[in-house]
C-alpha positions as a Python dict, from the first residue, in 0.01 Angstrom:
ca = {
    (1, 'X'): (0, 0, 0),
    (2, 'X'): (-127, -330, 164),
    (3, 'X'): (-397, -514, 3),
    (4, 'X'): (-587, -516, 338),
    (5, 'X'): (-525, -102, 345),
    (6, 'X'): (-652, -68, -24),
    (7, 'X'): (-980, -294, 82),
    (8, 'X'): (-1068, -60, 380),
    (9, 'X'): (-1026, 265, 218),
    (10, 'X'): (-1213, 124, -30),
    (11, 'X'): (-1508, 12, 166),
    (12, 'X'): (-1492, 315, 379),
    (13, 'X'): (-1452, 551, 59),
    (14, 'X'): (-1592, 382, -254),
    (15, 'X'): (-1397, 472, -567),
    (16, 'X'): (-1299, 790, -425),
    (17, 'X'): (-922, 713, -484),
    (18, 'X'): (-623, 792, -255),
    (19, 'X'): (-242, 823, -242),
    (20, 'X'): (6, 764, 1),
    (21, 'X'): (332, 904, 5),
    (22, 'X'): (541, 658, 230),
    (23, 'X'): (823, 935, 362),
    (24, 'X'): (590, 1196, 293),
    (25, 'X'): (727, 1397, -23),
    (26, 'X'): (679, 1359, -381),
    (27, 'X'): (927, 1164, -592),
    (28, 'X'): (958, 1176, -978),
    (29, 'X'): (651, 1286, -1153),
    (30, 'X'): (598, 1075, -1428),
    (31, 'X'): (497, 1191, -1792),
    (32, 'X'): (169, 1354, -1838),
    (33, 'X'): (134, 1413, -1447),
    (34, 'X'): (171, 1766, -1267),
    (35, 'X'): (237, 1872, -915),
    (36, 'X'): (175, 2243, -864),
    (37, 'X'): (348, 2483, -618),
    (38, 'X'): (15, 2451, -377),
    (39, 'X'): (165, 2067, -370),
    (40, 'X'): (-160, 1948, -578),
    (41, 'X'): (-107, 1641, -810),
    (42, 'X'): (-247, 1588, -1112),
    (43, 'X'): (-259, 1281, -1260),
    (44, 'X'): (-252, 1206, -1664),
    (45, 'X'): (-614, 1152, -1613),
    (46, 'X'): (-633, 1500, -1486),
    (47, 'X'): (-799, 1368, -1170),
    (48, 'X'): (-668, 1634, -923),
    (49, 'X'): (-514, 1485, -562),
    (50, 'X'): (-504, 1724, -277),
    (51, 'X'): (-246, 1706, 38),
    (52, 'X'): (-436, 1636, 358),
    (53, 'X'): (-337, 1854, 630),
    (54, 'X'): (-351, 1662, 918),
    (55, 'X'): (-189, 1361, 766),
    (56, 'X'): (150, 1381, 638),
    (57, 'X'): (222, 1177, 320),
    (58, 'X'): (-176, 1106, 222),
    (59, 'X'): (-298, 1275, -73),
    (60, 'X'): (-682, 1273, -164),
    (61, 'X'): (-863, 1321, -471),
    (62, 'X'): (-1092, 1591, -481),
    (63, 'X'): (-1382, 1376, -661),
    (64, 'X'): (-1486, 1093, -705),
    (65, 'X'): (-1393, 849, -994),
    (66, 'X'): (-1546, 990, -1325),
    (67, 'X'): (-1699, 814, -1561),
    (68, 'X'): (-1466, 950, -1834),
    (69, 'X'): (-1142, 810, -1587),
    (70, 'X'): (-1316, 482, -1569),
    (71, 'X'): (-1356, 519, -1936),
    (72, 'X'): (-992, 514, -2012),
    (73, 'X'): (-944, 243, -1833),
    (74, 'X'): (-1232, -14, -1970),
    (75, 'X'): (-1079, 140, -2310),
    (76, 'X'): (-711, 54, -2214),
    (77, 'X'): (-828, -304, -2061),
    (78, 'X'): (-1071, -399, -2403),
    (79, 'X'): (-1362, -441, -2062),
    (80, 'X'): (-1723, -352, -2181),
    (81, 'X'): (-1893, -108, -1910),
    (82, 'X'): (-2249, -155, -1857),
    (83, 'X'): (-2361, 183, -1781),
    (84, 'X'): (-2695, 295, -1602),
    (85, 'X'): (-3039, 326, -1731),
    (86, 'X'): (-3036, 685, -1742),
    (87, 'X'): (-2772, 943, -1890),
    (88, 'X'): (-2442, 1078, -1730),
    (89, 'X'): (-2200, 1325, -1862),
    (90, 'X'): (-1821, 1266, -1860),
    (91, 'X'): (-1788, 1429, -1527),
    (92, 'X'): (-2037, 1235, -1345),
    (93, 'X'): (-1962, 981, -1066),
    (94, 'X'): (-1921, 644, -1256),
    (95, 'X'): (-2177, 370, -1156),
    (96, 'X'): (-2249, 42, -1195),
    (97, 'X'): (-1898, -71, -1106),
    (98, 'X'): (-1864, -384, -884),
    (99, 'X'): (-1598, -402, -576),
    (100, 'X'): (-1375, -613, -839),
    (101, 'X'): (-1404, -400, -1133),
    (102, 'X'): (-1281, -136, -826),
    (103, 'X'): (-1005, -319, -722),
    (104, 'X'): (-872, -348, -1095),
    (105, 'X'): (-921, -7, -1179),
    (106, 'X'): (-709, 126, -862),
    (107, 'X'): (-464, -157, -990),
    (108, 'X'): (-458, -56, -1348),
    (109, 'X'): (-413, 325, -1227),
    (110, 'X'): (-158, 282, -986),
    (111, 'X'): (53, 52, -1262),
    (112, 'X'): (-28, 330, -1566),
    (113, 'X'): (113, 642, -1273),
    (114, 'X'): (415, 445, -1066),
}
């Protein structure tokens, strides 16, 4: 993906992350990742990615970027995450996370899944 591409879907969709498939099929899954028969993709994160119909090749994750997903990857990078001033669970929408700390976490993903 273009570095131009990944900037608008991320200003149109903020850390809601998405995956294209260039000739439109799956290749390899890679250790800890699952594709099921429906043709939903899992990643090692277990953030679930979803085909979208009227696009061939796009897959879209069904929520938004967790705080547990950013988590792993503040944990994995030795980054300190300045969370908000009131509490969130694992599965809540991460906050708090500037258009840079974005763009390395969609890096750091896409590096860590092939």
């Amino acid at each position: 993906m273009s570095p131009r591409l990944a900037t608008l879907l991320l200003a149109l969709v903020p850390l809601v992350l998405v995956i294209l498939v260039p000739d439109g099929t799956f290749g390899e899954v890679k250790d800890g990742s699952k594709r099921s028969s429906r043709g939903v993709f899992t990643n090692s994160l277990g953030m679930e990615f979803v085909p979208v119909k009227a696009a061939l090749g796009i897959l879209f994750c069904r929520w938004e970027t967790r705080v547990k997903d950013f988590r792993a990857f503040c944990e994995d990078t030795d980054r300190v995450h300045e969370g908000p001033a009131f509490p969130q669970g694992d599965d809540h929408p991460v906050v708090n996370v500037s258009y840079n700390d974005a763009m390395e976490f969609c890096a750091w993903l896409s590096e860590k899944e092939g």
